[in-house]
N, C-alpha and C positions, 0 to 999 in steps of 0.2 A: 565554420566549415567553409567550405571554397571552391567554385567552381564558377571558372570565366566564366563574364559575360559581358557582351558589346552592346546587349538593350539600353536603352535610357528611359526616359520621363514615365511611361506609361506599359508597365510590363505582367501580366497576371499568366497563373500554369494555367497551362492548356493540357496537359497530359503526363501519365507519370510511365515508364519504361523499366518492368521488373525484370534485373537480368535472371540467370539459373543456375547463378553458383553461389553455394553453400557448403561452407568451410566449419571448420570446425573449431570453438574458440579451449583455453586451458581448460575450461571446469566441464567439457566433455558435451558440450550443448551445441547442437547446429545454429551459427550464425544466420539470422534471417538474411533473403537474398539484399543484395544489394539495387538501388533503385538510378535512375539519372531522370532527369525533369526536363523535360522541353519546355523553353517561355517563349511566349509571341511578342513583337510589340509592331504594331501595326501589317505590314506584309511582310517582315523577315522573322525567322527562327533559328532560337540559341539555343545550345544543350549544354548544360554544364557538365563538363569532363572528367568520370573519374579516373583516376590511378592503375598502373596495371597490379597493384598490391592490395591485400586487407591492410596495410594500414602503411604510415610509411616505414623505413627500414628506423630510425631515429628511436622510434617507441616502443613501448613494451619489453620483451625480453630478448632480443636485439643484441650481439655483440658490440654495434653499434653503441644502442642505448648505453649499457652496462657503461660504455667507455664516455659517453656524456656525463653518464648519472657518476662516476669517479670524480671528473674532473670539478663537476659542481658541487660536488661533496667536500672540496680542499677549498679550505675557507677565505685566503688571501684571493683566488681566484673566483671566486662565488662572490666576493664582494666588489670586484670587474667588472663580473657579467651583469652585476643587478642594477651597476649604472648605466653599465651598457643597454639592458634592456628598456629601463625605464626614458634614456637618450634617443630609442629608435623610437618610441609612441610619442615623445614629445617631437622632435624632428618632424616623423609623416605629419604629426597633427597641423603644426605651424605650417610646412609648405604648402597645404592646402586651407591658410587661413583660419585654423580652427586657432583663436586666443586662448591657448593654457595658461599663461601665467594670469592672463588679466581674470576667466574667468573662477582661476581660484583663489586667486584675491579677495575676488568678491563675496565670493563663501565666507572667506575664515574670517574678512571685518564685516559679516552680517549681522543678526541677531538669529539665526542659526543656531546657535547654542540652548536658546532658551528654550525652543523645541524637545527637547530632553525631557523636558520637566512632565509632556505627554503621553510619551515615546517610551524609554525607557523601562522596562519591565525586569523589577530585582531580583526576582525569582529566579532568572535564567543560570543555568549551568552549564558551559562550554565546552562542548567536546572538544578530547586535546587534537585533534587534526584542526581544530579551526582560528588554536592558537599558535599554529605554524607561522612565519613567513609567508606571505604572498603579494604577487606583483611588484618586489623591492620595497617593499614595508615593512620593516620589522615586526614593525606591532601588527600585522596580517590586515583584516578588515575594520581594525577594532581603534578607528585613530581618524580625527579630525582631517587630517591631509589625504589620505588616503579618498576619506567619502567627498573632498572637497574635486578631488582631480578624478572623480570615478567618472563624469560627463563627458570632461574632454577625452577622457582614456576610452569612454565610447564610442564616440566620434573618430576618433583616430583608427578605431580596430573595425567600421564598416566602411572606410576610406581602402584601408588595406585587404579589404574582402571585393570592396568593388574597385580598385584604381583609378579605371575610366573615368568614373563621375566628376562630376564638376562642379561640384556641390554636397554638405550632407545632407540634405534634403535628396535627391537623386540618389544617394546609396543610398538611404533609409528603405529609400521605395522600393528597391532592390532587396536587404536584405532583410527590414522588418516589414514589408511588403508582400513578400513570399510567404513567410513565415505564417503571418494572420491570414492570408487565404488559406495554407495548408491546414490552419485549425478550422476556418469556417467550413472548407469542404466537407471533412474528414465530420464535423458532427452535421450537416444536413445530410449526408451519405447515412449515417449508419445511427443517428438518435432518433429514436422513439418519438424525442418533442424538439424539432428544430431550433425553439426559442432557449436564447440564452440568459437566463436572468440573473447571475451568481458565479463570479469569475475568482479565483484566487491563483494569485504570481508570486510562485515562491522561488527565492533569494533574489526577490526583486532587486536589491542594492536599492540607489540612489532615485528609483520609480520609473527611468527611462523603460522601461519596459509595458511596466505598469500602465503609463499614459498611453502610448500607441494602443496597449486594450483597449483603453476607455475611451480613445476617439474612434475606434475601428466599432465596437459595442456600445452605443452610448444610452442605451437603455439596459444595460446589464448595472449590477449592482459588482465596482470590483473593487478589489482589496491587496495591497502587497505586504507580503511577510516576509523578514529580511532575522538573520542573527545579532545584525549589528545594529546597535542606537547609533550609530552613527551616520551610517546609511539612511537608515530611515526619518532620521531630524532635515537631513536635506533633502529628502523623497518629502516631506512633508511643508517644508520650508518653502521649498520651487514652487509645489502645488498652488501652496496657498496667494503665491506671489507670480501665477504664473497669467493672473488677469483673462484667465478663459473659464468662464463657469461653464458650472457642469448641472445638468438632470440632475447627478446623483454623483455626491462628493464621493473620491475612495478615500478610503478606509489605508491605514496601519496599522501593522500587527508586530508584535519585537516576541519571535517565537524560533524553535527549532524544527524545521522541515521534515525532520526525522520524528515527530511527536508533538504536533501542532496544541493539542489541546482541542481542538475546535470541533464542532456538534458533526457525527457522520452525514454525507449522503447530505453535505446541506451549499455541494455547488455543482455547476453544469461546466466548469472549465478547471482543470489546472492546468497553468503552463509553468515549466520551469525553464526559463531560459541563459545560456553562459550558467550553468551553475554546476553541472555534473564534473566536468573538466577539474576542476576546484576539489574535489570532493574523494577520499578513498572509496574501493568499493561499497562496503557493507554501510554507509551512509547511503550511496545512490539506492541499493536492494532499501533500506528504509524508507528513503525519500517516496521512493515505487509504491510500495504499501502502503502509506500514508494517504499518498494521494488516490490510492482503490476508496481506502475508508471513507475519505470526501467525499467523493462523487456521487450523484445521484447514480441510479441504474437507466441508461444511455447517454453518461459523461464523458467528455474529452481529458483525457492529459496530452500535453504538448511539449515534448521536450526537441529544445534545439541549443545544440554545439555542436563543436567544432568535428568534421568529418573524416573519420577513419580513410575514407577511398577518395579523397580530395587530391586531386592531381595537383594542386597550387600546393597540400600542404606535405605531400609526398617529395616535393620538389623543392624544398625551403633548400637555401643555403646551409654550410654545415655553422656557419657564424648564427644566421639567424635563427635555425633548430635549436643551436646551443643556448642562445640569449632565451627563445622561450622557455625552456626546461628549466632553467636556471630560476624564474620566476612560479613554476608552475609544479610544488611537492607531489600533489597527485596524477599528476600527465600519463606516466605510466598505465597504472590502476585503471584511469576513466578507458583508455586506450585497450585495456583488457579485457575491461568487463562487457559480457554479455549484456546488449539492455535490453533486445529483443528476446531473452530468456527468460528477463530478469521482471518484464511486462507479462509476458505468458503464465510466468509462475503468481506473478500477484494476482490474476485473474482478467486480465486485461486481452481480448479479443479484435478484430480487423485492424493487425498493424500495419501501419503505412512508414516508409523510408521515403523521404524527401529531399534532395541536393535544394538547397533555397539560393544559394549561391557559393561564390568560387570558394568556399573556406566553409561552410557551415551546413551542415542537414538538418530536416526538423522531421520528426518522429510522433506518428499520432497514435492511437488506440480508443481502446472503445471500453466501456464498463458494462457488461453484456445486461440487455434488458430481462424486467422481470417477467 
């Protein structure tokens, strides 16, 4: 999600801006209002800007869309766009020095593989959405290359969240920065027991998510749950080879988000991050439920993607809308769905809308105390 900003090194929210319009989404439910964030960084102040739309004209069910979603649909042309897309994250990544090829090199002649033999969990059953196509990989999430280039491909996508930067480090702090304050505020505001000892990140991918918990938390106990063994053999892999101990090693999990498996009410955080986007609706309404079930009673869920009222992404090119959609079967769907109904109905209490920056919101709630 997206919303300029000119801060640099040292930027935390100072305040959040609830506008008072409330729209109405398909399935007949009032969209929560929309929010915009003020960040400080030393004596200047940015607002990340939204859109004068609920969403941009590109998505959902859009005459627009409709004539994207045709043209990505014709396969000699869908297989254009998917080099084309996968050409724009390799391009931004290298002009701002992020080594793609070297560092996924280095994956695939690792011993990375053997990881598997940990990882992997046979019981799993794939829902067919998640044996779609995604991000121009055929085989979706479920493939060596894929988990090998998922680092640099995240690298490249908070370069093009924050441009400014000059540095990933610098956008990090910008966009996983935001992010982790919005979860820290949102549970000392509204839990019972401010301490967090029990974090679960589900479709962590590759664990970049994951880690940022665990150096932001590092007396919490966290864990990332991913679909793919693939993912998580290199979330495992880096970990162990990343020569920073920890308090308290995390944990992997090779589970479905929609039906973890995992004891109720036995963590104080879920975050789901980048992962709705990816996902039809009636997986996210599960994903939701799932994570009521986890949480203690005064638990956080944290969901951030990519932002409906994002002026940067209301404002894409029709080349670069087209390249993401092309990459992205459920964009629609996530673009549709209510999630601030979609919390309420699971039982979920004080939600927050947060612009984290020029492309992305993070969204908190509350597991209402006993």
């Amino acid at each position: 999600m997206a919303f300029t900003s000119q801060a640099h090194n040292y930027i935390y929210l100072s305040s959040l801006h609830l506008s008072n319009g409330i729209t109405t989404t398909r399935r007949g439910r009032r969209r929560a209002p929309t929010a915009s964030v003020r960040c400080k960084m030393a004596a200047t102040t940015t607002e990340y800007e939204e859109g004068q739309l609920e969403m941009p004209k590109w998505a959902g069910e859009t005459p627009l869309s409709r004539l994207v979603g045709a043209m990505v649909s014709f396969k000699p042309l869908y297989s254009l766009l998917k080099l084309g897309a996968r050409q724009v994250l390799i391009s931004t990544a290298e002009k701002k020095n992020i080594q793609w090829r070297e560092m996924t090199r280095k994956i695939l002649q690792s011993d990375v593989h053997k990881e598997m033999d940990t990882i992997l969990n046979p019981s799993i059953q794939y829902p067919d959405y998640y044996l779609s196509p995604f991000h121009a990989y055929d085989e979706g999430n479920l493939s060596w290359l894929a988990a090998a280039e998922a680092e640099p491909a995240t690298m490249s996508m908070v370069f093009r969240a924050v441009p400014s930067a000059s540095s990933v480090e610098e956008a990090n702090e910008i966009v996983r920065g935001n992010w982790l304050r919005a979860i820290e505020q949102q549970h000392q505001q509204y839990s019972d027991n401010s301490t967090i000892r029990d974090i679960l990140d589900v479709g962590c991918s590759v664990g970049v998510s994951t880690r940022f918990l665990a150096d932001k938390f590092p007396s919490a106990n966290v864990t990332g749950l991913d679909l793919s063994p693939y993912f998580l053999a290199v979330a495992q892999f880096k970990e162990k080879n990343s020569g920073h101990p920890r308090k308290n090693i995390v944990g992997w999990i090779h589970a479905n988000g929609e039906n973890t498996g995992l004891p109720s009410q036995s963590f104080d955080v879920v975050s789901i991050s980048l992962v709705f986007h990816e996902c039809p609706e009636r997986a996210i309404v599960a994903i939701v439920n799932e994570a009521f079930r986890l949480l203690r009673p005064g638990g956080t869920i944290a969901l951030m993607d990519q932002a409906p009222k994002s002026k940067t992404l209301q404002e894409l090119s029709p080349v670069l809308f087209t390249l993401l959609k092309s990459t992205e079967p459920f964009l629609d769907e996530f673009y549709l769905t209510d999630l601030n109904g979609s919390l309420k109905e699971a039982g979920f209490i004080n939600i927050q809308t947060v612009l984290t920056d020029s492309r992305h919101m993070t969204m908190t709630a509350t597991v209402p105390p006993r």
